[in-house]
GUVOMAR-200857 format. One record per residue (C-alpha): x, y, z; residue in one letter. Coordinates in pm, whole numbers, plus 50000, padded with zeros to 5 digits. Example, Ala and Ser with C-alpha at 12.3 -4.5 7.8 and 13.67 -1.06 7.14 Angstrom:
// GUVOMAR-200857
       x       y       z   resn
   51230   49550   50780      a
   51367   49894   50714      s
//
This chain:
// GUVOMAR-200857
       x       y       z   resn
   84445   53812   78794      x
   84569   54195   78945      x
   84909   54366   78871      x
   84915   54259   78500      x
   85134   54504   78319      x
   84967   54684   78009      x
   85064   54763   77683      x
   84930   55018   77359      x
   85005   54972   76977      x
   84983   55315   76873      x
   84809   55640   76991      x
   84553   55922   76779      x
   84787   56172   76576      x
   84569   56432   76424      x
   84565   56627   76769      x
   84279   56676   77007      x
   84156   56969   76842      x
   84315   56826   76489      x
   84619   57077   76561      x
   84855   56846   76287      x
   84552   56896   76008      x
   84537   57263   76059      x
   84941   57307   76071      x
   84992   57087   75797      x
   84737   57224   75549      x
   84896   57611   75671      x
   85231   57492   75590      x
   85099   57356   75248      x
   84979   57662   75146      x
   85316   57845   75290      x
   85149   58026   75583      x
   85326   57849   75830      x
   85713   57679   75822      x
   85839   57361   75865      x
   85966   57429   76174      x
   85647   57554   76312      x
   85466   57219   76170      x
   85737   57021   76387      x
   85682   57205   76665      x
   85273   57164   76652      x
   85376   56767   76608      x
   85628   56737   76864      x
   85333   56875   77107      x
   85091   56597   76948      x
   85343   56373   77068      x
   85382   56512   77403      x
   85023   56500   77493      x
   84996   56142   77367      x
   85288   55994   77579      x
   85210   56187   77916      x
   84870   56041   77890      x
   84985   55684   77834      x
   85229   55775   78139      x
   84968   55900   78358      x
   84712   55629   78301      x
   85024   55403   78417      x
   85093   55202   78059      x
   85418   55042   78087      x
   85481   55001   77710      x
   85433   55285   77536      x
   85507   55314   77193      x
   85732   55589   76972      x
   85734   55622   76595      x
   85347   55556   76574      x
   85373   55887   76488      x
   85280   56038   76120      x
   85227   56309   75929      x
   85070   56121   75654      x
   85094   55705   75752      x
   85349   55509   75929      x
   85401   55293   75556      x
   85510   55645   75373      x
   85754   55698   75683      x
   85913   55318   75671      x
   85954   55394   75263      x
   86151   55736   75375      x
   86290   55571   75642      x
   86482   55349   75440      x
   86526   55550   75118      x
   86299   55342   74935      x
   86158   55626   74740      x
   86119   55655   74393      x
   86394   55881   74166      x
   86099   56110   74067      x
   86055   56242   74406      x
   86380   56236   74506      x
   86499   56467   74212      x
   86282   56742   74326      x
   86434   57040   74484      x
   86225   57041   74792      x
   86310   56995   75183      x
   86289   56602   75280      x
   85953   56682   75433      x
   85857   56808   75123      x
   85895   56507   74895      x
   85727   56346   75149      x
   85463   56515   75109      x
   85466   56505   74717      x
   85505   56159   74781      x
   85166   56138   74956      x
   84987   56395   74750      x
   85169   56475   74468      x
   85315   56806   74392      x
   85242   57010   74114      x
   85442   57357   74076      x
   85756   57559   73963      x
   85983   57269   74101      x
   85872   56996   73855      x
   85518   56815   73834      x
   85459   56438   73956      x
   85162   56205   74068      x
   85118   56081   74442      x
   85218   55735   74508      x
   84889   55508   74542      x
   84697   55518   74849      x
   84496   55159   74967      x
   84273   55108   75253      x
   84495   54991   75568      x
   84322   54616   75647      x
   83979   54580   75735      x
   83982   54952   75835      x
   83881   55309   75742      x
   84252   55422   75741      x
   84476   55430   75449      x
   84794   55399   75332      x
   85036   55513   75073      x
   85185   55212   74871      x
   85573   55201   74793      x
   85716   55107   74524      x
   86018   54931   74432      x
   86226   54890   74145      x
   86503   54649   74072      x
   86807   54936   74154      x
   86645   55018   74513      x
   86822   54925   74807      x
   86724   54974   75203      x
   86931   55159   75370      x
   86893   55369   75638      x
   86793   55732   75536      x
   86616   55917   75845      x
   86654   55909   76215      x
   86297   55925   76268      x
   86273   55614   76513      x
   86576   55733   76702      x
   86469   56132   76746      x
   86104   56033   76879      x
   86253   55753   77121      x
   86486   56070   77262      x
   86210   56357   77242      x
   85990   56081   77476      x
   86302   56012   77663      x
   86378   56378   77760      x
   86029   56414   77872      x
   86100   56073   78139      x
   85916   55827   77930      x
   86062   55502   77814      x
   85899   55404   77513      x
   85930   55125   77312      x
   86005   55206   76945      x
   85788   55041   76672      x
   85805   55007   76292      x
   85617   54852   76041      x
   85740   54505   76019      x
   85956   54418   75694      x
   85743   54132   75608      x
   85436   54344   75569      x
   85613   54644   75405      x
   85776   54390   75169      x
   85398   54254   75110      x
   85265   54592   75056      x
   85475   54686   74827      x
   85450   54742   74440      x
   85702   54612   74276      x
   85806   54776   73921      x
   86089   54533   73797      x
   86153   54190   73789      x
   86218   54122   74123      x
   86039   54048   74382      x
   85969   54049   74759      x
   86255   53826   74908      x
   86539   53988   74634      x
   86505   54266   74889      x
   86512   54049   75251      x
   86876   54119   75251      x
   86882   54448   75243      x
   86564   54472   75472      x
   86694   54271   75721      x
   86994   54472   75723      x
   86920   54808   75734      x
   86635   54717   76036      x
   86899   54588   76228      x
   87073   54905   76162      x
   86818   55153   76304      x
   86775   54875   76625      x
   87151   54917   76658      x
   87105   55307   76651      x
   86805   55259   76923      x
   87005   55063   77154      x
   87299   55326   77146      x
   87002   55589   77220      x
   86915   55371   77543      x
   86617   55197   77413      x
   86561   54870   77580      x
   86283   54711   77317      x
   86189   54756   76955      x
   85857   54641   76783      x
   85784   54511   76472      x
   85451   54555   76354      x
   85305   54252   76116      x
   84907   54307   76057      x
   84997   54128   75732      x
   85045   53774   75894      x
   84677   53772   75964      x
   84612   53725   75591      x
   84600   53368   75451      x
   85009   53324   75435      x
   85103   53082   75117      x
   85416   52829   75211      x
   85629   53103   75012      x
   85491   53383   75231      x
   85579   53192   75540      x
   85926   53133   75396      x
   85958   53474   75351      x
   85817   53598   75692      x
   86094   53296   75808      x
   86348   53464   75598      x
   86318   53792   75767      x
   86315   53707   76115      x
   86574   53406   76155      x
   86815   53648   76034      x
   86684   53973   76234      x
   86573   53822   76587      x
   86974   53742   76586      x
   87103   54095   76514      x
   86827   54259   76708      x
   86952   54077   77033      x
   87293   54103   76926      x
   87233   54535   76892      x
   87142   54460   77300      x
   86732   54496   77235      x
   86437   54260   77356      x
   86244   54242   76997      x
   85841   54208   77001      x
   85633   54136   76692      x
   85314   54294   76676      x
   85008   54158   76497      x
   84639   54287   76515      x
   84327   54306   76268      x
   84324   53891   76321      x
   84457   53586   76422      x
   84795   53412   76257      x
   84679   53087   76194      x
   84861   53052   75934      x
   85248   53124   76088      x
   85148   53094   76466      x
   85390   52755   76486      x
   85653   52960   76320      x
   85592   53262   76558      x
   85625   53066   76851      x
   85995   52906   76731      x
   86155   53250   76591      x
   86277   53372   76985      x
   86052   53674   76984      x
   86043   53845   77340      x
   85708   53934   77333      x
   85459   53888   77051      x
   85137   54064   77029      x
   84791   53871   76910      x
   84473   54025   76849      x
   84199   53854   77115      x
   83916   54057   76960      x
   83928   54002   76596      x
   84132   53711   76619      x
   83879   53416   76587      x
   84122   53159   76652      x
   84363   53326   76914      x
   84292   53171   77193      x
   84279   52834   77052      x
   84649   52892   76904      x
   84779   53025   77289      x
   84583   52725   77415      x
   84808   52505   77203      x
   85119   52632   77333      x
   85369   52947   77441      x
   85702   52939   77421      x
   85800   53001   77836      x
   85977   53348   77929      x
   85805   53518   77650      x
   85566   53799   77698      x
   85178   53789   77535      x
   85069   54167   77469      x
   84721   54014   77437      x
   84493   54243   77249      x
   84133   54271   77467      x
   84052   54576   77436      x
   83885   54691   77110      x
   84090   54971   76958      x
   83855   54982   76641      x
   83562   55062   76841      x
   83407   55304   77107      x
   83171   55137   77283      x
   83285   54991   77698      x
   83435   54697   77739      x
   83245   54439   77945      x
   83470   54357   78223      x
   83327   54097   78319      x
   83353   53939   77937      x
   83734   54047   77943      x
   83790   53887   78291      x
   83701   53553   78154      x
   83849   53581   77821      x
   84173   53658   78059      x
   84133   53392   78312      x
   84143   53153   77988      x
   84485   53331   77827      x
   84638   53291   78163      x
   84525   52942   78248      x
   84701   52892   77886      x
   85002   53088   77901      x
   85077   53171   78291      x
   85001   53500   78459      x
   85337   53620   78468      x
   85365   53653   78093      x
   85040   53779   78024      x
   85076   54166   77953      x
   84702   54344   77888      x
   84701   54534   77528      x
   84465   54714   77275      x
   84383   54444   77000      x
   84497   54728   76773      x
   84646   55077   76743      x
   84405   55324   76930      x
   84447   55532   76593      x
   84141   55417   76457      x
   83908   55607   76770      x
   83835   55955   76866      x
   84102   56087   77166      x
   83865   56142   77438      x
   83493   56148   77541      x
   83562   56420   77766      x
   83523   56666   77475      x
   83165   56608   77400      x
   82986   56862   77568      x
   82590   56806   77419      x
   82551   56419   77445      x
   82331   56351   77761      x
   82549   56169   78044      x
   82316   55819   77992      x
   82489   55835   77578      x
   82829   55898   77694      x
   82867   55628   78021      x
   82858   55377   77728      x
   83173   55527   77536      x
   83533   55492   77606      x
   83755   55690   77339      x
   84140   55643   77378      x
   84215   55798   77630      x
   83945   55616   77818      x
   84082   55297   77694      x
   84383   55358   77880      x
   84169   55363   78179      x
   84064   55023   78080      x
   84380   54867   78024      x
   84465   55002   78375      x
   84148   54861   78554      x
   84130   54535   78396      x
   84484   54461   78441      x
   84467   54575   78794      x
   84156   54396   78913      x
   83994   54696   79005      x
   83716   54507   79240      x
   83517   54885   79281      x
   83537   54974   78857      x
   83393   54605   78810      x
   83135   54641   79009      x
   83046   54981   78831      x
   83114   54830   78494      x
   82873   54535   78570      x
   82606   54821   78666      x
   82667   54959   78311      x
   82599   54625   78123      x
   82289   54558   78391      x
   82064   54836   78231      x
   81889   54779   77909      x
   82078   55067   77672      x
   81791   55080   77406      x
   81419   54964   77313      x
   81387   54830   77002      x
   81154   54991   76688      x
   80845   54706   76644      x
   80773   54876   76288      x
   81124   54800   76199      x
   81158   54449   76352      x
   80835   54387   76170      x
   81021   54485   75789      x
   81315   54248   75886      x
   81090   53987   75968      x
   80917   53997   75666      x
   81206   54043   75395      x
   81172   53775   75094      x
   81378   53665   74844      x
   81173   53930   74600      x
   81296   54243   74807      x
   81658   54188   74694      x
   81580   54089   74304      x
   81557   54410   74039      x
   81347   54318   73730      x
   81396   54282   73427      x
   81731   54207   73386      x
   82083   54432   73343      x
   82119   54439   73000      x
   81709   54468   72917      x
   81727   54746   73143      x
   82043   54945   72952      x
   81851   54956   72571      x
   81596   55127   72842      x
   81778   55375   72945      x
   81933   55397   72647      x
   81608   55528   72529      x
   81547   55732   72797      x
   81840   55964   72806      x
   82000   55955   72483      x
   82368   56010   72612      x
   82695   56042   72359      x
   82941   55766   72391      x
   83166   55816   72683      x
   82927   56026   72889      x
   83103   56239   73106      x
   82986   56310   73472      x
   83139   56353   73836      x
   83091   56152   74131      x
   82888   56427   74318      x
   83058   56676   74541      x
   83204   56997   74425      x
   83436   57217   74615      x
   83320   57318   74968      x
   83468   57688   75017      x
   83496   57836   75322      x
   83204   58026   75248      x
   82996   57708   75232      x
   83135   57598   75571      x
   83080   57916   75718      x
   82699   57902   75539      x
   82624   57513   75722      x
   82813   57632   76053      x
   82547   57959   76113      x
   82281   57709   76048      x
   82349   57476   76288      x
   82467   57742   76577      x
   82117   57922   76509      x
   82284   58227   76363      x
   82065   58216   76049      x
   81735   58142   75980      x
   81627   57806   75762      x
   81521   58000   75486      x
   81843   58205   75459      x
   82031   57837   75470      x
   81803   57715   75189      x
   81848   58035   74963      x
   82254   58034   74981      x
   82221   57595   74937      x
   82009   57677   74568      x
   82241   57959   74523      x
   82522   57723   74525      x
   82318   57467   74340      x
   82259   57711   74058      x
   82614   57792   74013      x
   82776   57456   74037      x
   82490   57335   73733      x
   82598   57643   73539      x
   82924   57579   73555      x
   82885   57189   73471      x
   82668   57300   73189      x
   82904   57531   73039      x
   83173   57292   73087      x
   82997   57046   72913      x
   82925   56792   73118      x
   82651   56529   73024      x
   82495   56393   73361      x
   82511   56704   73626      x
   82521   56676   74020      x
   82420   56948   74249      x
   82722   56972   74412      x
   82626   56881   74769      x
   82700   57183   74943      x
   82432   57092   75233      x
   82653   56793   75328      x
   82916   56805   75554      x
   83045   56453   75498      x
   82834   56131   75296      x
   82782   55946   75647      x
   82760   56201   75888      x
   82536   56383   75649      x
   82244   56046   75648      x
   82302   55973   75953      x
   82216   56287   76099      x
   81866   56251   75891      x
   81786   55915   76009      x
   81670   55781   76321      x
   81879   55550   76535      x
   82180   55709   76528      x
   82375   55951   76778      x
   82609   56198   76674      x
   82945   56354   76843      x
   83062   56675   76896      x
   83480   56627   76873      x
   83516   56256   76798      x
   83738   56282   76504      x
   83891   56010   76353      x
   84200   56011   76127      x
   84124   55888   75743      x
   84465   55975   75559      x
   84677   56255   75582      x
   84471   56556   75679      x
   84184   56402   75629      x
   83902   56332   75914      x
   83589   56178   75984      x
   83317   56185   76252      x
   83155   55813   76252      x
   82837   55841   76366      x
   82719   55591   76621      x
   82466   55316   76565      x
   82267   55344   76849      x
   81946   55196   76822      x
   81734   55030   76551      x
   81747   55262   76253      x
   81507   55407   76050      x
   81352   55697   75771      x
   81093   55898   75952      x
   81111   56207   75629      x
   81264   56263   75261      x
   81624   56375   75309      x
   81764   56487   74962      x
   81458   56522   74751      x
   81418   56907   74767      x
   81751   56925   74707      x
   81761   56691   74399      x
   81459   56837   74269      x
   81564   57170   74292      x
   81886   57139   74112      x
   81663   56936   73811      x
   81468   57248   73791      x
   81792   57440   73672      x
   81877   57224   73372      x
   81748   57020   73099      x
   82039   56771   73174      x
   81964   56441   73414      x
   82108   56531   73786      x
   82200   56254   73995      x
   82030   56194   74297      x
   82327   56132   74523      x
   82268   55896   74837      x
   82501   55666   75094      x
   82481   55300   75043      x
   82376   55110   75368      x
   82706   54877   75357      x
   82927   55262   75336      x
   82733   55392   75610      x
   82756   55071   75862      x
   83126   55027   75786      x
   83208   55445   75812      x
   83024   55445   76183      x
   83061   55302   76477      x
   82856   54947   76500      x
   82621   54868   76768      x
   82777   54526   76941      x
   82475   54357   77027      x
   82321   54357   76721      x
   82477   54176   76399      x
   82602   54386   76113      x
   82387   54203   75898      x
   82081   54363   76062      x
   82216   54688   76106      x
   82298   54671   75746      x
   81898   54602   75607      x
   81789   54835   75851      x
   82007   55123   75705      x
   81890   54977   75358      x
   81499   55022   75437      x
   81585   55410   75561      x
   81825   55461   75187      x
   81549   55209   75024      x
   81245   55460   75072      x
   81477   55760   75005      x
   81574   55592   74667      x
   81160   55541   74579      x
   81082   55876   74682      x
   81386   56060   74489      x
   81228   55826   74164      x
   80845   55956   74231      x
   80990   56330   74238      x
   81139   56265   73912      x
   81489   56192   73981      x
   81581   55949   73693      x
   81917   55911   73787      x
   82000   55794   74138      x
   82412   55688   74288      x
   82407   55530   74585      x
   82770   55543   74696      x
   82929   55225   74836      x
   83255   55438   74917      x
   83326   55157   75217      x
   83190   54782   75051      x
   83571   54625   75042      x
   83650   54797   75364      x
   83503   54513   75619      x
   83543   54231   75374      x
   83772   53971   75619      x
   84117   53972   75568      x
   84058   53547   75500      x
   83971   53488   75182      x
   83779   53135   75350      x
   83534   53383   75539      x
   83461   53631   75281      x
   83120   53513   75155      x
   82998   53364   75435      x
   83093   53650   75656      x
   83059   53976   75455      x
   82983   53928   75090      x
   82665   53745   75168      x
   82503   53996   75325      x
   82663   54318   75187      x
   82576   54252   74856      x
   82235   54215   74928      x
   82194   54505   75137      x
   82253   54700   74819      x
   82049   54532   74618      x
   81753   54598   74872      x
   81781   54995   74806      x
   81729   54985   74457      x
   81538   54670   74388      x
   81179   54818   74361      x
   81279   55096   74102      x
   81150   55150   73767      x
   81345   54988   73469      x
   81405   55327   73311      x
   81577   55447   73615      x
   81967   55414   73629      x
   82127   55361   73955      x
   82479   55427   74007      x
   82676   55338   74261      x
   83084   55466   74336      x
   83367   55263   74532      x
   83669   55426   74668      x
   84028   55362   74770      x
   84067   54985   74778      x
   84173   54694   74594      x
   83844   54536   74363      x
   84041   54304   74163      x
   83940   53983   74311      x
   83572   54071   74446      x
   83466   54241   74109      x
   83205   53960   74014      x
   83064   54011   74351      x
   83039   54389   74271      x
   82860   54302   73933      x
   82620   54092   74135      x
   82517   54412   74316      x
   82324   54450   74031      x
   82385   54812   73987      x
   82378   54990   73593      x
   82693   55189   73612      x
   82950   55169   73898      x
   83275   55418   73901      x
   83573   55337   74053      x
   83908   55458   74228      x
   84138   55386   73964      x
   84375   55672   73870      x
   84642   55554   74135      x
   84639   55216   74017      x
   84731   55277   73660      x
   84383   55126   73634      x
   84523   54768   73671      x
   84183   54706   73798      x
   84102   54724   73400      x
   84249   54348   73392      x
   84046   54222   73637      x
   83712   54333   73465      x
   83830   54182   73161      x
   83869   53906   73266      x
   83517   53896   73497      x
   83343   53960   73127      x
   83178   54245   73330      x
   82844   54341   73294      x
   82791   54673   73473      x
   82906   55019   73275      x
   83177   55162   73442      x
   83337   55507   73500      x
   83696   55454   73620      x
   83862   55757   73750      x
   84068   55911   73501      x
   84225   56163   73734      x
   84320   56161   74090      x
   84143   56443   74267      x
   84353   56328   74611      x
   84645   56516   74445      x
   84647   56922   74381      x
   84721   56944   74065      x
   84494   56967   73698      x
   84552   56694   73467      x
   84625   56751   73098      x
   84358   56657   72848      x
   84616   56419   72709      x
   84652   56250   73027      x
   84299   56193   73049      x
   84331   56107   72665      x
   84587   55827   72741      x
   84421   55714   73009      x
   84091   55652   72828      x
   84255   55428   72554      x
   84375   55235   72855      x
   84035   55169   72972      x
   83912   55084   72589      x
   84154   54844   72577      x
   84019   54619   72811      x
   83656   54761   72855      x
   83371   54765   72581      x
   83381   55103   72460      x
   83035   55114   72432      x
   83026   55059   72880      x
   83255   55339   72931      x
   83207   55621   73150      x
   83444   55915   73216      x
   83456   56079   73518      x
   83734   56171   73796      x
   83829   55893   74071      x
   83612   56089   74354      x
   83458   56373   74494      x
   83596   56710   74457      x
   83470   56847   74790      x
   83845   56887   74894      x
   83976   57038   74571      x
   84019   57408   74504      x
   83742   57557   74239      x
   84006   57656   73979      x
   84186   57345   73971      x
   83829   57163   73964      x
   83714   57383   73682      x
   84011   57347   73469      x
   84068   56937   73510      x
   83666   56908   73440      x
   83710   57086   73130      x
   84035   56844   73019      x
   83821   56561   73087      x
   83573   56701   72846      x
   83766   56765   72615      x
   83909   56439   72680      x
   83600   56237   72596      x
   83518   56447   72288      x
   83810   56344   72129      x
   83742   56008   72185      x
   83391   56002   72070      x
   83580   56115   71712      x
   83823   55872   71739      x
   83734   55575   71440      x
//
């Protein structure tokens, strides 16, 4: 099993030090040029390629590079951009942007495409759309300039795209037709830029199709079919070796098809792929290379060699050693770049981690049979890594069917409430963080390197608090929040306050765009060992009159926005986070919080990409992990809860069974077709969903809002309504933020005087 060759699917972006955030948000605000952005990418790329190159990878991929996500650069790629952008007068890079973001300025106004969750993952992409007039054709050299900027540097990559399959299944379309009107076109304008490749000296080109892990319908496999018969054929004919890429699964569904189509390589997923083995077990096609995906590239804990070894022994016993090549089981995107930059986790924390570029390490040792780095790896996975927490083990032992049941019922509890606070029809609110200025950065950053005391931390915090409740009072808002200026980000922020988990220094992970998150790790059992938000909460009551939200994590957000423990199920690491969010919940209610959202940001984002295993893998445990943290409240207290970027529409009685009494959604870049689905679901809960997108810079009109309200009352009981933006506005600028807040206001005003 030595002198396998190895393979990656994509490499971190962002930069080591997040270099492409910084540029990019610089050249936003006009600081820096376009030229000087390039320059800070083309050095991203660099870095990412000599590594791969140096660790010894033999196929290393171009074009996984983005500034925003490798779907927005397929759309721009082949011109399938919508008239709206394309009409501005702005640089290429520019609409692309606008695309992403939106624009909003002297050269015209218009709303970012919509931005979805990428698969079963914390990444996200932007959503094309298509009309009946748009045609691919080839409309950037992209592909072709990062194959030749890797090529100048001596590194033969192999190019890879986003598949046309998945694009084509990604894609909104606007008009009447539909996917496979457009396989034409597709098909030709690939073969195009694969015909441009070869010309540039490239040898292979890969097509990337996560989306054949979902359940495929017979017309989804004839168009999949469609695609490839057609483009295998002019691929080969341009004088390229074609591989098609899948990860986040197995293919099941297509694997038969796979197999026939003449693909030089294809890629499966041996880590999330339940039934990958068993499909290479029942045949390969011979002279055709497996990139078989065995090393995790969605998480950052070591791989057990000796696990790998025999998951390898049985690939090559199935499908020869000679065309077994060893892989990631997905892009390495989705981890920090290196452990090598944390400089305050102990030595004992950090043997257990392997970022990216220690996952090329991997690849390299596995696939070489390394007999001295087994041996050391076996010593790893020898040694007992934690002790578990009796007191906790003793709560999960003794959970009963009354711990996840809230009494009395939903709609008993609303004339309750009702009662309690006395709110106006269409009570307005926010979903709980307000702009974090670089003053409030600076303000967390002196706390935590010791440069001020606690007491000057606190005093700036209620400073803060006071201001952000003025300002929400004098814009006329009916349920306030205190703005959250203590928290540096929703998960990091609880887990940092509860025991069990270990935090990094550097380990940044790209979201979208610019944006980046630091998972913490699940490291132990977890548990609540003091109040983490109360003072807070209870302070910023004691400026107002007006009910302020206590504003908490879900357990199900926080599990799926870290880094899981692997020898523990999720289940369990799920009730465990629940007790810790459980007690803050009853101790926010005995300080005389009334209100209480407990954010489930993340509950779609693990849900299985098989509709057969979503119940008995996910939903049956997620939703009651919820309802755990709120069960044992009062009736008279209203829990919220808020979901984020992701698609609802066929989970949303599952979300009413979480029991919650008001839930607000992502639903500005949807055109709230999510309003349909609740309709139809005869939903219970009250629901806020977001009348403005706060991803985009740019203030909303109060007619906007206005129209976008009558959409909502159209489907949705007015009397269940809640108006509020999509999501936080820790990102947004304070005068943008002020002025939208008062539109919506206004906004919901009018409609209370509507007849």
């Amino acid at each position: 099993m030595s002198n396998k060759k190895t393979s990656v699917i994509g490499f971190p972006r962002i930069g080591k030090a997040r270099e492409l955030k910084f540029a990019s948000e610089k050249f936003f605000k006009g600081e820096i040029s376009e030229a000087e952005l390039q320059n800070v990418a083309a050095e991203i790329r660099q870095y990412g390629w000599a590594k791969q190159k140096a660790a010894g990878i033999d196929f290393i991929p171009s074009n996984d590079f983005s500034f925003y996500d490798n779907v927005l650069d397929t759309a721009f790629l082949f011109g399938i951009v919508p008239e709206r952008y394309k009409k501005l007068e702005l640089s290429d890079l520019e609409k692309y942007f606008a695309a992403a973001h939106g624009y909003q300025g002297e050269k015209g106004d218009v709303k970012a495409l919509p931005m979805k969750k990428w698969f079963n993952t914390n990444y996200h992409y932007i959503v094309p759309e298509i009309d009946d007039a748009s045609e691919f054709k080839v409309n950037d050299s992209k592909p072709v300039q990062e194959y030749n900027e890797a090529k100048a540097a001596g590194i033969q990559t192999v190019p890879t795209l986003i598949g046309a399959y998945t694009f084509l299944r990604l894609a909104r379309y606007n008009g009447q037709k539909k996917a496979k009107d457009f396989v034409a076109s597709a098909v030709a304008a690939y073969a195009k830029v694969s015909e441009l490749l070869a010309a540039a000296g490239a040898e292979w080109i890969s097509f990337a199709e996560p989306a054949l892990v979902f359940d495929v319908t017979a017309e989804e496999k004839e168009l999949f079919k469609s695609i490839y018969v057609e483009l295998v054929k002019k691929v080969r004919a341009a004088g390229l070796k074609v591989a098609l890429q899948t990860y986040f699964g197995d293919i099941r569904d297509v694997y038969q098809d796979v197999v026939a189509l003449g693909f030089d390589a294809i890629g499966l997923d041996f880590v999330e792929g339940l039934k990958s083995l068993e499909l290479v077990k029942s045949g390969f096609p011979k002279n055709t290379l497996l990139l078989a995906g065995i090393v995790n590239g969605k998480n950052i804990w070591r791989a057990d060699y000796s696990q790998k070894n025999a998951l390898l022994a049985e690939i090559v016993s199935a499908v020869g050693a000679e065309n077994v090549v060893v892989g990631t089981s997905c892009s390495l995107l989705h981890v920090p770049y290196t452990v090598a930059a944390e400089q305050k986790l102990p030595a004992e924390t950090l043997r257990h981690f392997a970022f990216a570029e220690e996952k090329l390490a991997e690849l390299a040792e596995i696939a070489s049979g390394d007999a001295a780095a087994l041996e050391k790896n076996k010593a790893l996975f020898a040694t007992p890594r934690v002790q578990a927490n009796a007191k906790v083990q003793a709560e999960l032992a003794a959970l009963t069917a009354a711990d996840f049941e809230r009494t009395p019922s939903r709609l008993k509890r609303r004339e309750v409430q009702k009662a309690e606070f006395k709110l106006p029809a269409f009570p307005t609110t926010t979903i709980g963080s307000f702009p974090q200025t670089a003053e409030v950065r600076a303000n967390r950053a002196a706390f935590r390197k010791g440069e001020i005391s606690k007491e000057q931390y606190v005093k700036f915090n209620r400073k803060k608090i006071a201001e952000c409740i003025k300002l929400q009072e004098e814009i006329g808002l009916d349920v306030i929040v205190h703005g959250e200026f203590e928290r540096n980000d929703m998960v990091e922020y609880f887990g940092s306050k509860i025991d069990g988990f270990v935090f990094t220094q550097n380990a940044w992970v790209q979201s979208y765009g610019t944006r980046c998150v630091k998972p913490p790790v699940v490291w132990g059992d977890v548990s609540r060992s003091a109040p983490i938000t109360v003072e807070w909460s209870v302070y910023a009551q004691s400026c107002t009159k007006k009910p302020v939200k206590g504003m908490l994590t879900g357990p199900v957000t926080i599990l799926n926005w870290s880094f899981p423990r692997e020898d523990v199920s999720l289940k369990v690491q799920a009730q465990e986070i629940g007790f810790a969010i459980r007690d803050e919940v009853l101790d926010l209610e005995k300080n005389g919080i009334r209100i209480i959202q407990i954010d489930e940001a993340a509950l779609r984002e693990k849900l299985p990409l098989r509709k057969s295993d979503w119940h008995k893998e996910y939903l049956d445990w997620a939703i009651p992990a919820f309802r755990l943290v709120h069960a044992k409240v009062k009736p008279e207290t209203q829990i919220h809860t808020h979901m984020c970027y992701s698609e609802f529409n066929d989970i949303v009685r599952d979300i009413d069974n979480m029991d919650a009494d008001v839930i607000t959604f992502e639903a500005s870049r949807s055109d709230l077709k999510l309003l349909d689905a609740l309709n139809e679901a005869k939903f219970e809960t009250q629901v806020g969903p977001g009348v403005y997108d706060i991803h985009s810079p740019r203030v909303p009109s109060e007619q906007e809002i206005v129209d976008a309200l009558h959409k909502i009352i159209a489907k949705v009981p007015r009397q269940n309504v809640w108006v509020n933006p999509d999501c936080g506005l820790k990102t947004r600028g304070e005068t943008e933020t002020t002025a939208s807040l008062k539109n919506l206001v206004a906004a919901a005003k009018k409609l209370r005087n509507e007849k």
